[in-house]
C-alpha positions in Angstrom: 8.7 2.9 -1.3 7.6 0.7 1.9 10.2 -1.9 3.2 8.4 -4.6 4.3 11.1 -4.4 7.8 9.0 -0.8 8.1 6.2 -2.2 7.5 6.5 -5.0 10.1 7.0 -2.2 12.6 3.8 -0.8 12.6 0.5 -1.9 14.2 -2.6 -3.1 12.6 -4.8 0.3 12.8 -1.4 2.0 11.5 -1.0 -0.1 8.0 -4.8 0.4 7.7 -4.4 4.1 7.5 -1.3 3.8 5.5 -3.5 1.3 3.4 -6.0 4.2 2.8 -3.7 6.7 2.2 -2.2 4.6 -0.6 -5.7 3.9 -2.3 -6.3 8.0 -2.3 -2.7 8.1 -4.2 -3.4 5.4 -6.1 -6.9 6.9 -7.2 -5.2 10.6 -7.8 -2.8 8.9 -10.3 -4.7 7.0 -12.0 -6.7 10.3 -12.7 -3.5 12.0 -13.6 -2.3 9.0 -16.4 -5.7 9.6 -17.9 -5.2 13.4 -18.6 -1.6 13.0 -19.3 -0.2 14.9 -16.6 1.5 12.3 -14.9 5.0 13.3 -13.6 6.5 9.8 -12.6 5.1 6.9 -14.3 6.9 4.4 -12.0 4.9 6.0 -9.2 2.1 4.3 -10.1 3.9 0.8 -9.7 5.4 1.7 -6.6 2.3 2.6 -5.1 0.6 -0.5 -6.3 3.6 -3.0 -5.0 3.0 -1.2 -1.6 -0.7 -1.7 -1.4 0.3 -5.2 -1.9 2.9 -5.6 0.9 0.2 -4.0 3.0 -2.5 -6.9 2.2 -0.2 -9.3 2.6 1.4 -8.7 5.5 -2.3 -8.2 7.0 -3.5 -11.6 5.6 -0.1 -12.9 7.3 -1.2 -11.5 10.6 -4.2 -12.2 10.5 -3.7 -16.1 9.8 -1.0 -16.2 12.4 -4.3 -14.8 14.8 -6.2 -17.8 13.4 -3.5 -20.3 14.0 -2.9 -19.5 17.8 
């Protein structure tokens, strides 16, 4: 699971590949829940909670960019 202090430490193109890495995850387990051969359940959720710190520390950024 992402910290969002990890997070902050990484650069714009980085979280966008970390971004896309997370979707590909996301993808594969969703396609594992639907033929039942899903190891951890609460991967799913942690994967999802980390896309999220991703958009929203790009949406913070990028209105911080905005506001100067």
């Amino acid at each position: 699971m992402a910290r969002i202090e990890n997070l902050n430490d990484k650069s714009d193109d980085q979280l966008v590949e970390s971004l896309g890495e997370l979707k590909r995850e996301q993808f594969n387990l969703r396609f594992q829940s639907a033929t039942n051969q899903l190891e951890k359940p609460s991967r799913v959720r942690e994967v999802r909670r980390d896309i999220a710190r991703i958009k929203t520390l790009q949406t913070q950024r990028t209105s911080a960019a905005a506001a100067k």
